[in-house]
N, C-alpha and C positions, 0 to 999 in steps of 0.2 A: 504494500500500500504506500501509495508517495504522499508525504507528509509537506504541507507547505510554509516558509518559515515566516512567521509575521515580525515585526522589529521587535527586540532584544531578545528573539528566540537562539538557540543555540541548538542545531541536532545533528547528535550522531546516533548512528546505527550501528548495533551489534546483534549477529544474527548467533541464538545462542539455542543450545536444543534445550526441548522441556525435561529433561531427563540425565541432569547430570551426577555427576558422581557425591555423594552426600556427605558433607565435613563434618556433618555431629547427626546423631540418633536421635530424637527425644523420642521416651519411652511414652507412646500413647495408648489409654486405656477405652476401650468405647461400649458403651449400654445400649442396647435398642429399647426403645422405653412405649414404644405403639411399632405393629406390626401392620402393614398394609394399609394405613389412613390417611398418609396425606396424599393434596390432590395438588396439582397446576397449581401455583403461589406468585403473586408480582411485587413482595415482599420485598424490599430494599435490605443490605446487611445494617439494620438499625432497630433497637428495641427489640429483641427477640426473645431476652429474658433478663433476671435478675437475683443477685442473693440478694436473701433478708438475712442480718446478720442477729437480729431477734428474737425469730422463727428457725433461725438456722436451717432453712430449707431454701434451694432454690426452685423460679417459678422460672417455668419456658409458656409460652403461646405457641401454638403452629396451629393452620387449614387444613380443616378435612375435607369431607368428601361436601361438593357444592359449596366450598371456600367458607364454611359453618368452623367459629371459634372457639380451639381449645383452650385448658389451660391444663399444667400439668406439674407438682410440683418434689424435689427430691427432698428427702431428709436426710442431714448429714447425722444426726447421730443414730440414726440405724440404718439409714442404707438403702433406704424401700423410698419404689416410686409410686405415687398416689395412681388413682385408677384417672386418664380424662375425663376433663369435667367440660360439657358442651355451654358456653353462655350467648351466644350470639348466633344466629343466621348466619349466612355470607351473600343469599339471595344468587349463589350459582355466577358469581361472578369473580374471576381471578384477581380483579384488584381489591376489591374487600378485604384481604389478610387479617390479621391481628397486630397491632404494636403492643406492646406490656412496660409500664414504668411503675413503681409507685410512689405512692402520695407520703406528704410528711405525716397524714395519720395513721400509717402504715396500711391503709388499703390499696389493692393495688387498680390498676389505671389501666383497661386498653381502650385502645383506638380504632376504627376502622375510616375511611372515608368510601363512603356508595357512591361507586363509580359514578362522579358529576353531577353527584345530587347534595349531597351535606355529612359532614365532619358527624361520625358519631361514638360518645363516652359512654361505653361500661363501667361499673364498678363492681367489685364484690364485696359480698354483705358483711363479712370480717373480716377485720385488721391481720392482718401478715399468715393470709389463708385464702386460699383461691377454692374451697369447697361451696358449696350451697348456691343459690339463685343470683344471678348476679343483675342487678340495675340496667336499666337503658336510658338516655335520654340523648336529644342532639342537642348539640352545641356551635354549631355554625351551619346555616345553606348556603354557604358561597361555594355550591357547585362541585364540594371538595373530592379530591383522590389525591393518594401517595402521602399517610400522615406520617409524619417524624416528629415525637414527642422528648421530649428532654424536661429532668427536674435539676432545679438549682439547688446550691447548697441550702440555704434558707425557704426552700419548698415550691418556690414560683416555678409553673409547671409552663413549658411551652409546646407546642406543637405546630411545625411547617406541615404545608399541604398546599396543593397545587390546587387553584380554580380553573377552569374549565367556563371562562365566562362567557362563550356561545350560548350556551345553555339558561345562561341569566338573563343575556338580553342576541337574544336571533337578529340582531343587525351587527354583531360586532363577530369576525371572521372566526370560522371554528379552529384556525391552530394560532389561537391568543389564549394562551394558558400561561399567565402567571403564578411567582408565587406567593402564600400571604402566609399569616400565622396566629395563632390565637395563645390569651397568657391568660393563666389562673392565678391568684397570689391567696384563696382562702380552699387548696385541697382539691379542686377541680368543680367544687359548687359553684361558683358564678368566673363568665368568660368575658374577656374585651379580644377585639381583633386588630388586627395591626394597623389597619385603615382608623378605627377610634384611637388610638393610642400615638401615632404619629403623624394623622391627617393626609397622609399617601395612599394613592390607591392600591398599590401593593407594594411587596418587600425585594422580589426580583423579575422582573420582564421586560418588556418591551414589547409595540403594539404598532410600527409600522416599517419594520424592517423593510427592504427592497426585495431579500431574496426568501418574505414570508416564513423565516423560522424565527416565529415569536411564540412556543414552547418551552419551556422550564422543564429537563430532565435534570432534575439532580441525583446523581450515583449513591451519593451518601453524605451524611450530616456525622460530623464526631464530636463530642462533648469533650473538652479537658480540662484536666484538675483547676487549671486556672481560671477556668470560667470561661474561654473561649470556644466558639462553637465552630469549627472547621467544616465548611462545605466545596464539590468539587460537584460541577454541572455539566451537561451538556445541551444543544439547542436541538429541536425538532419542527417541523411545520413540513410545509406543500413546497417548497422551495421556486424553482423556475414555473412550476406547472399550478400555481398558484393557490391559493387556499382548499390544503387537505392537513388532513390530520397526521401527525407523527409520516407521513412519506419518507423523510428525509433527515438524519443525525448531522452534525456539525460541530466542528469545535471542541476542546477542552477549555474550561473557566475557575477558576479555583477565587475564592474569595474567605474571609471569617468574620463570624458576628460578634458584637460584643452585648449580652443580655443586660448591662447594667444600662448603658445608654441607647440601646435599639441599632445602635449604626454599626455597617459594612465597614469593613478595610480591604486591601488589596494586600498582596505580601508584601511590597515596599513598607507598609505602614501608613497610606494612604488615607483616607479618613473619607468615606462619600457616603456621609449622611443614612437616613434613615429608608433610603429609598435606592437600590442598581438599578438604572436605564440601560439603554445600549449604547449610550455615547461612555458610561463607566466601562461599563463589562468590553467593548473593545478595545478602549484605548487605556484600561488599568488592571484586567481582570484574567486579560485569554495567556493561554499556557501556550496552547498548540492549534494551531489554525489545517484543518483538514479538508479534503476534497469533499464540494458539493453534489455529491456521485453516489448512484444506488448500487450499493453492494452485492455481491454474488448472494452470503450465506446470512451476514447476520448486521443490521443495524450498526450504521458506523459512524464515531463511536457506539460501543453500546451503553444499553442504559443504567450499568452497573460499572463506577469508577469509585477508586478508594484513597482514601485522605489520611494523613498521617504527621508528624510534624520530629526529625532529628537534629537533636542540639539547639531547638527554637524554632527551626527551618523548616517550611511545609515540604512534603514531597506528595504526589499523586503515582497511582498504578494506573491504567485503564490499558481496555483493550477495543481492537478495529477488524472488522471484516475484511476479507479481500472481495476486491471488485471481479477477480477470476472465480471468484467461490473455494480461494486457497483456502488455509491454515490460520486460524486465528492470530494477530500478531500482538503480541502483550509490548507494554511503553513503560517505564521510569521516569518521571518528571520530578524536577528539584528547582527548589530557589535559591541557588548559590550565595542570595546576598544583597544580585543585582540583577538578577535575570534569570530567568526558567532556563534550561536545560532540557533536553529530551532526548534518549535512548532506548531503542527495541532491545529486548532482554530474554524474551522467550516465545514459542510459536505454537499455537491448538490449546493452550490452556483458556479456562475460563476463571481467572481470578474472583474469589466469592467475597474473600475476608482476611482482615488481615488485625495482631494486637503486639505493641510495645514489648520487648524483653528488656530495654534498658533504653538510657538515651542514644543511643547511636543505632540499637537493632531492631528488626520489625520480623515476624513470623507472618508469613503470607500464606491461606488455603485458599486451594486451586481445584477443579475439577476437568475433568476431560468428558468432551459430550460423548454422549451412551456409554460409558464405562463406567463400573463402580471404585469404590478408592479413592479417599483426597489425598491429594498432596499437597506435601508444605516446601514454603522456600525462606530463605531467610534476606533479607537486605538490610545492609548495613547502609549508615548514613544517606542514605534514600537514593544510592546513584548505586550498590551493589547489587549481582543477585547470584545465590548458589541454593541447590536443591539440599534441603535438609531431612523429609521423613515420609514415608507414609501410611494414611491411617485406613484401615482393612474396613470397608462397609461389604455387607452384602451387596445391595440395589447403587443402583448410580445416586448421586444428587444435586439436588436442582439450588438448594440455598444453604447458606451459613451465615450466621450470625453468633458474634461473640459475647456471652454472659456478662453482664456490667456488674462489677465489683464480687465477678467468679470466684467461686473457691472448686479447686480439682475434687471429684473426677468430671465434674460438669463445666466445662472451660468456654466451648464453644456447642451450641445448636445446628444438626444437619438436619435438614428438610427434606428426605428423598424426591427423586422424583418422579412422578406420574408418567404411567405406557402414553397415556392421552393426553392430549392438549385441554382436554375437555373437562371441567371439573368436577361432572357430574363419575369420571371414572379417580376412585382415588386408593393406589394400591403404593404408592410408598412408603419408606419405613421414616420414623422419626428416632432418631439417632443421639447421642451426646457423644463427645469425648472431650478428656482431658490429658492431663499428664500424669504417672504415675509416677512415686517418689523409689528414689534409686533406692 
């Protein structure tokens, strides 16, 4: 795939196989903990579960079958995994999923957004226990899909989501999907949206590009210890051929929020307010500028990119279809300081997920379509990469998502995945693994 360099881009190319010789082992241990239930998921690697340090149990979410929400939880001092417990619908739709965070009054929180209709909140009826009937109520109809929820330390709950505002008003083009967010500060009882809160119509879009990708994919949202929220985007719309939906990927974007005052930054340190347009996101925001071209096999970029930050310094993973219908081609991107960087690094992998082993190294899981097995890589300082291990599933899988403030043997969530696209068939397994102690 040929990569196009915008100013202060930097790129090289190293064509590196997925399969190289492994410099350390980690010993991983894995549970299957549902046999045959989950179905088709369009689950971003965000909120997928959590410890309670409490309860000393951890909670996972995953879709079953017609994208209907589990929960499921382990206990660390015996070892037993609860039976799943069904709280939600999914109304047969793959983007419905589950997010899971909780609240400071130790209940816990998911999410879903119906597909273009409205942001909607679960709760469950006891604190630091996912048993028994759980609450419904909505809490935004701006249209919403794709929620990414995050709790701060002092309990203000946030969650991004993409509107789909065709939907809200049929004169306005159907791929102007920005995105917005909604903040709780009393446990998730009452919401403001990011339009009340800072007077902007939304938090990142744009609405009249020339080559109509004015779509918000963001890959992933990462929360860290210091309060910053790290996000990594890509654009979608009808591109040349005019107003359609998702036709066409473009671009890598990297930007971070700061929750205390509402505003974006760019990785310079840039400050643009309470609101990304497209005059920010091109001239302060883009990594990697890519061909406006329909790919062979898979959405380019695709809609799953990973964010990460060594020594202070963001670095991003993403991956690109070939326009021949080749090999996946996986990317390295880094902020050296003063400028992104970009390097191919491996080929046919599908990067799911990736968490911190220290400041300088990052643990990377990968899958390979129709194969079962993930594998992991390691990268150092956000510009290395070397194969490190891999972890034995039966069934292939389709997502991963990393337990937030995990304790082993539950480190990370695998979502198997579905024979079918369809999610009324749902025969994957739901899987954990962690690391076992030497």
């Amino acid at each position: 795939m040929r990569l196009m360099a915008p100013p202060l881009l930097m790129l090289s190319v190293l064509t590196a196989p997925a399969h190289a010789t492994p410099e350390r082992a980690a010993n991983f241990t894995t549970t299957t903990t549902a046999t045959s239930v989950a179905a088709r998921s369009d689950r971003r690697p965000v909120a997928g579960g959590l410890y309670d340090a409490v309860a000393k149990r951890t909670f996972v979410s995953w879709a079953g079958q017609y994208e209907d929400n589990y929960a499921q939880s382990f206990d660390h001092r015996t070892g037993v995994w609860s039976a799943p417990v069904k709280y939600a619908d999914g109304d047969s739709d793959s983007h419905n999923y589950p997010t899971l965070v909780q609240a400071g009054d130790g209940h816990l929180l998911s999410f879903r957004g119906r597909h273009n209709v409205e942001l909607v909140l679960n709760r469950s009826p006891e604190a630091h226990s996912s048993e028994g009937v759980w609450s419904e109520r909505v809490i935004s109809t701006n249209a919403a899909t794709y929620p990414m929820p995050f709790v701060l330390a002092d309990g203000t709950i946030y969650v991004f989501f993409r509107e789909t505002s065709h939907d809200l008003d049929p004169t306005i083009p159907t791929d102007t999907r920005p995105m917005l967010y909604v903040v709780s500060k009393d446990n998730g009882r009452t919401w403001k949206t990011s339009t009340e809160l800072t007077g902007t119509p939304f938090a990142i879009g744009s609405t009249g590009r020339a080559d109509n990708m004015n779509e918000i994919y963001i890959g992933q949202l990462r929360q860290e210890p210091d309060g910053r929220v790290r996000i990594v985007y890509t654009l979608a719309g009808g591109g040349p051929e005019g107003h359609l939906h998702d036709r066409y990927h473009r671009n890598i974007y990297y930007t971070w929020f700061n929750p205390k005052n509402l505003h974006f930054y760019s990785a310079s340190g840039r400050d643009l307010g309470t609101q990304i347009d497209d005059a920010d996101q091109e001239r302060y925001l883009k990594v990697a500028e890519t061909p406006l071209a329909l790919p062979g096999a898979v959405k380019s970029p695709d809609y799953i990119q990973l964010v990460g930050t060594t020594l202070g310094l963001p670095f991003l993973l993403w991956f690109s279809g070939d326009e021949a219908g080749g090999p996946l081609h996986n990317y390295l991107s880094w902020w050296n300081g003063s400028r992104w960087q970009t390097k191919e690094v491996a080929r046919g992998l599908r990067v799911r997920e990736m968490e911190p082993l220290g400041p300088a190294t990052w643990r990377v899981y990968a899958t390979e379509d129709g194969k079962p097995n993930v594998n992991t890589y390691l990268v150092r300082l956000g510009r290395t990469w070397a194969a490190e291990a891999v972890i034995p599933t039966a069934k292939p899988v389709q997502r991963i998502e990393l337990v937030k403030d995990f304790r082993d043997p539950v480190r990370v969530l695998l979502s198997g995945a579905s024979s079918a696209r369809e999610v009324a068939v749902a025969d994957g397994d739901i899987t954990v693994a962690g690391v076992a102690r030497r």
